[in-house]
C-alpha positions as CSV (number, residue, x, y, z in Angstrom):
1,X,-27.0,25.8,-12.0
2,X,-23.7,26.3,-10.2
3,X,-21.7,23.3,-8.7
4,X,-23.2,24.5,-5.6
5,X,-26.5,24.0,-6.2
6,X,-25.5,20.7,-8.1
7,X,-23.8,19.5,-4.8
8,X,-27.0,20.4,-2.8
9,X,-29.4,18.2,-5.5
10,X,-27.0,15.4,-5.5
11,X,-27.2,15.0,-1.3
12,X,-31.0,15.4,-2.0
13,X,-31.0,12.4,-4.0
14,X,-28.8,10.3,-2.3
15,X,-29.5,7.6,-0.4
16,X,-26.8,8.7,2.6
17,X,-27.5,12.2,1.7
18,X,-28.0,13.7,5.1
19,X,-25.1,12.0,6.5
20,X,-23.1,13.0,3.9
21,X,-23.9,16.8,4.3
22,X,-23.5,16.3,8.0
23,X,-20.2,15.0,7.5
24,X,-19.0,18.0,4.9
25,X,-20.7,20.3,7.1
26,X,-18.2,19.1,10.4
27,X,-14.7,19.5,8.4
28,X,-16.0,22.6,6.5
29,X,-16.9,24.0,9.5
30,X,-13.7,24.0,10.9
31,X,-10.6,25.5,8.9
32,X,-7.8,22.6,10.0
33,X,-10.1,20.0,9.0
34,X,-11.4,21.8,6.0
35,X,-7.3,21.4,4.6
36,X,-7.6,17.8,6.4
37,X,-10.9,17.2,3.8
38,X,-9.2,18.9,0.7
39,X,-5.8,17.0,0.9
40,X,-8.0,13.9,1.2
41,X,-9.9,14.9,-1.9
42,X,-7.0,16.0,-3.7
43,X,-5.1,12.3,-3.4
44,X,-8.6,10.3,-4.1
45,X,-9.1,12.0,-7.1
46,X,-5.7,12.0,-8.4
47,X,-6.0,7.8,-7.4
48,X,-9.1,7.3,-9.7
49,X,-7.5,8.9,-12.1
50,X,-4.4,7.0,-12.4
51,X,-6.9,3.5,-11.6
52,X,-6.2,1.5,-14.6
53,X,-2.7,3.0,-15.8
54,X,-0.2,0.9,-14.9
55,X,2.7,-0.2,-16.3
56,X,4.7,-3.4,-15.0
57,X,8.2,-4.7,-15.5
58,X,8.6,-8.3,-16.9
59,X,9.4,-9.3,-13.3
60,X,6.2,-7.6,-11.7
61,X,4.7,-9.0,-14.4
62,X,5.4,-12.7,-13.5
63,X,4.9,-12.5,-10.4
64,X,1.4,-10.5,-10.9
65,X,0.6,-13.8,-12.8
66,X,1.8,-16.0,-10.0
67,X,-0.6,-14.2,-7.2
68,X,-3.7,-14.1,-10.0
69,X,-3.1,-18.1,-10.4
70,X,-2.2,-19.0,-6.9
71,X,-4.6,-16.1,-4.8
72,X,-2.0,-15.6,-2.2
73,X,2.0,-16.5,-2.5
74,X,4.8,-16.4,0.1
75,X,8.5,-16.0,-0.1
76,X,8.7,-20.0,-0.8
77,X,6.0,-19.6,-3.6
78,X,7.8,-16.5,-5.0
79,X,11.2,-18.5,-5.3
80,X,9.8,-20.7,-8.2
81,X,10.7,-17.1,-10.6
82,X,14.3,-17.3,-9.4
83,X,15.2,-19.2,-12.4
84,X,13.7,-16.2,-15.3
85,X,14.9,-13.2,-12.5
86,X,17.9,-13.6,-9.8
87,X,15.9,-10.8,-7.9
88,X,13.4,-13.5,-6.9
89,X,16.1,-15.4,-4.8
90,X,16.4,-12.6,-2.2
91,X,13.9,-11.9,0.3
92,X,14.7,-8.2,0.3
93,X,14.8,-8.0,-3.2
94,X,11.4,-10.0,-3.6
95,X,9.8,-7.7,-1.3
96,X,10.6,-4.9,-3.3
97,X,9.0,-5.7,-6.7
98,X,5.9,-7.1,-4.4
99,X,5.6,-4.0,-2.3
100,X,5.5,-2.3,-6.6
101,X,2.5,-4.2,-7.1
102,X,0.6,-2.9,-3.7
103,X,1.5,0.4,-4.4
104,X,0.4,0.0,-7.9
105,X,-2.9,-1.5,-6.2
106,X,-3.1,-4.7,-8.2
107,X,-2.6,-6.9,-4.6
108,X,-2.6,-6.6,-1.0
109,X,-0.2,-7.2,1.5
110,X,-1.5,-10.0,4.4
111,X,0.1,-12.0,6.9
112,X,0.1,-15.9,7.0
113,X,1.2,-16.6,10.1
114,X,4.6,-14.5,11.1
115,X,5.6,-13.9,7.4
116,X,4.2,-11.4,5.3
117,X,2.4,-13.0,2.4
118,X,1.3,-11.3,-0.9
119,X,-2.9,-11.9,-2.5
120,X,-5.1,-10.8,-5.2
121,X,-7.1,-7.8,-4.0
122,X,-10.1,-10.2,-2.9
123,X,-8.3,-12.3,-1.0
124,X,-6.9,-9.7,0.8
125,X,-10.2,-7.4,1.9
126,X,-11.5,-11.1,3.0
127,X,-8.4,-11.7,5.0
128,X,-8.7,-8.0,6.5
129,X,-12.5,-8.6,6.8
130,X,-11.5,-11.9,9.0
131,X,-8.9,-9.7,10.8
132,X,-11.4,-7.0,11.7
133,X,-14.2,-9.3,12.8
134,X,-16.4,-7.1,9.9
135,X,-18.8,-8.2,7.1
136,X,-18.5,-6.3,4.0
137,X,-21.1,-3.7,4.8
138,X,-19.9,-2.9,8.7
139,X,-16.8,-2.4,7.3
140,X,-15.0,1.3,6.9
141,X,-12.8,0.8,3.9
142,X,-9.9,2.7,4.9
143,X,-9.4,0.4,7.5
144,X,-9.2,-2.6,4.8
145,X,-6.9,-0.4,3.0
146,X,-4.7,0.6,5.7
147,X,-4.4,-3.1,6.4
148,X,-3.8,-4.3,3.0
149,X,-1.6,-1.8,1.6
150,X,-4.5,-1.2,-1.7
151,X,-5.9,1.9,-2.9
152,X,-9.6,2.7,-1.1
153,X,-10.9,2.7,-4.6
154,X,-10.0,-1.1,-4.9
155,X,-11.3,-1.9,-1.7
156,X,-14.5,-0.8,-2.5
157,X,-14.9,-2.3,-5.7
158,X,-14.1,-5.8,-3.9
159,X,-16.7,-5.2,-1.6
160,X,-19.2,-4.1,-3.9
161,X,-18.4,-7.5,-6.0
162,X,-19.0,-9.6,-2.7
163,X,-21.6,-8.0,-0.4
C-alpha cells in the first residue's frame, strides 16, 4: 500500500478523522497554504525529533534545578545562583540563559505580575490555561505555546498528563 492509501486508512480510523481530512483538504487545496502546511510540517517534525536532546551548561543546569524545585522562579529567586555564576546577578544576563531553557523547551516563560517570571512546563500551560479562560480540552495548543514560549509538542504532553 502506498503512503497514500496508508494516509486515507489512518483518517478512517481516527477518531477526528473527517476533520482532519477536511482540514488537509483546505490548505492542499490551495497552493499558498499548501507551502503554509509544509513549512509547518517541516519544523514539527524536525522538533520531535530533536525532543529529548538537549544539552545544558552548568549554569542552565542550576537553574533548570531551581525552577524543577521551586515550580516558578523570578529574578529575586534566580539571584540565590549568583554566588556559583556572576551571570546570575544581572537581569539581562539571567534572562539570557532562561530564555536557553524555553527555547530548549524544558520551561515556559509567564508573567507574575509586571515581571516576567520563569516555570516548569506545567505550571506554565496552567498559568496560560488561567490566562485564556480554557480548560485543557477547549484549548488550541499553539496558543499555550505562543504564550509560554514551549515547543507545541510539550504543550500537549502537559495537557494530556492533566485533562
Amino acid at each position: 500500500m502506498g503512503a497514500v492509501e496508508d494516509l486515507c486508512e489512518v483518517l478512517r480510523r481516527h477518531e477526528n478523522g473527517e476533520r482532519l481530512a477536511l482540514l488537509l483538504l483546505e490548505f492542499l487545496s490551495d497552493d499558498r497554504l499548501s507551502n503554509v502546511l509544509k513549512a509547518t510540517l517541516v519544523s514539527l517534525k524536525r522538533e520531535i525529533d530533536s525532543y529529548g536532546c538537549v544539552r545544558l551548561t552548568q549554569a542552565e543546569r542550576e537553574a533548570y534545578e531551581l525552577v524543577k524545585r521551586l515550580g516558578v522562579v523570578t529574578f529575586d529567586d534566580l539571584k540565590t545562583l549568583a554566588d556559583r555564576f556572576a551571570s546570575f546577578k544581572y537581569r539581562s544576563h539571567a534572562s539570557s540563559i532562561m530564555n536557553t531553557l524555553v527555547a530548549k523547551g524544558l520551561i515556559g516563560r509567564i508573567r507574575v505580575g509586571r515581571e516576567v517570571a520563569y516555570a516548569t512546563p506545567k505550571e506554565a500551560v496552567m498559568w496560560a490555561l488561567k490566562v485564556l479562560g480554557k480548560l485543557p480540552r477547549e484549548c488550541n495548543p499553539k496558543d499555550i505555546a505562543d504564550l509560554t514560549g514551549l515547543p507545541i509538542m510539550k504543550v500537549v504532553e502537559v495537557l494530556e498528563e492533566i485533562a
